[in-house]
C-alpha positions in Angstrom: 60.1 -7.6 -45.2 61.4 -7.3 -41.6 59.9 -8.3 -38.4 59.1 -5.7 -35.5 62.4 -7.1 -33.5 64.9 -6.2 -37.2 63.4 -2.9 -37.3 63.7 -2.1 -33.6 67.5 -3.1 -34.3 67.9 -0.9 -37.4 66.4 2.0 -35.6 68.3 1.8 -32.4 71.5 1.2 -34.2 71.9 4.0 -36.6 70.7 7.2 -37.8 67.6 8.1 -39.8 68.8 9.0 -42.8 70.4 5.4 -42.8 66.9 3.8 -42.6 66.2 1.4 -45.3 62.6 2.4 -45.0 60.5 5.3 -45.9 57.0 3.7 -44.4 56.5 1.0 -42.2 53.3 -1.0 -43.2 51.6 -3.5 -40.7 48.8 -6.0 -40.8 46.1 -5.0 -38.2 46.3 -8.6 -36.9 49.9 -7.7 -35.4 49.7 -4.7 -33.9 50.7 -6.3 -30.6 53.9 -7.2 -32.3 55.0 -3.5 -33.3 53.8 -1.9 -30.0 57.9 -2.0 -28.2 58.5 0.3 -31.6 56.1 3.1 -30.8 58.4 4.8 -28.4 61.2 5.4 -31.3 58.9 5.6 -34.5 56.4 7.7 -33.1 57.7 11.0 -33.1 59.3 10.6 -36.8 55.9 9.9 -37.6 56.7 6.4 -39.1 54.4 4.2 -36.5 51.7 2.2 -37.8 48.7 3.5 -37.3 44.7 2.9 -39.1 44.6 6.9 -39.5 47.7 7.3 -41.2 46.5 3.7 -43.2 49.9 1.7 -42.5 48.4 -0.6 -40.1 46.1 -2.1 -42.3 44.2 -5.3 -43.3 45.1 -5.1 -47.0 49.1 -4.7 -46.7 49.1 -5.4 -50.9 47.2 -2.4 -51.7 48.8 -0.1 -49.4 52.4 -1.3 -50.7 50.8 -0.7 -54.6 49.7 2.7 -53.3 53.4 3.7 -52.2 55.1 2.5 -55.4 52.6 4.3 -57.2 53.9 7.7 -55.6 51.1 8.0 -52.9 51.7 10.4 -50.1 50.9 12.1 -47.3 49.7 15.8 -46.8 50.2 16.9 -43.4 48.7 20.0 -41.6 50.2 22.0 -38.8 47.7 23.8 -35.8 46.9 26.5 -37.9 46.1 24.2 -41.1 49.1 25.4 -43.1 49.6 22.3 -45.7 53.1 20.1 -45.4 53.7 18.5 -48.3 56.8 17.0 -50.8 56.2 17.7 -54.4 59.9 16.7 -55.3 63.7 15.7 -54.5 66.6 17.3 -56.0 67.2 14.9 -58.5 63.1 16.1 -59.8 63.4 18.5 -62.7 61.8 22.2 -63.1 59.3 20.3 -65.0 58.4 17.2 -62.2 58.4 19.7 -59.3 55.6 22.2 -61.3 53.6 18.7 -62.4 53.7 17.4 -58.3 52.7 21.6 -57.2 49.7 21.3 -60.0 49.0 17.9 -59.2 48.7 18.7 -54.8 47.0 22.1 -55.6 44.4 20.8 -57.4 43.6 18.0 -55.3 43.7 20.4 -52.1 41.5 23.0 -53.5 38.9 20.0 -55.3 39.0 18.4 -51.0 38.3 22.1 -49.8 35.2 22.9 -48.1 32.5 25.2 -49.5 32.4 28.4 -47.5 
């Protein structure tokens, strides 16, 4: 765990793909705190906010939600889906599993009509 002022420091100091963070979680109660990092984490998309569910009142069961593999979809203006299903370390296997896994879960949230 790192305060906002460690973070700030990691950020400014080196490049993102040095980040020893994937998410940055934060209790609702300190949002005041991580406000001076909204400026550099904003953009990357890493801010805490309650849409995206890292600034939150139950930090426990957003941190068991990430280890359990938990992420993000992400639309674009014309609704195209962003999404990881893998790294390059994933096998043929892993990736088709994730692909199955996001498809059916998009086309189960779809709207009728």
């Amino acid at each position: 765990m790192l305060t906002a002022a460690e973070v700030r420091q990691q950020v400014e100091k080196q490049k993102k793909s040095r980040w020893n963070f994937e998410k940055i979680l934060a209790h609702s109660s300190s949002e005041e705190a991580v406000k001076p990092l909204q400026k550099l984490l904003g953009p990357k998309g890493l801010y805490p906010t309650k849409k995206n569910g890292s600034l939150t009142e139950s930090i426990l069961q957003e941190i068991a939600k990430f280890q359990q593999g938990e992420t993000e979809l992400k639309t674009d203006k014309g609704g195209n889906i962003q999404a990881v299903i893998g790294s390059s370390n994933f096998s043929s296997e892993q990736l088709a599993e994730n692909y199955t896994t996001i498809y059916n879960k998009v086309t189960e949230l779809k709207p009728t009509g």
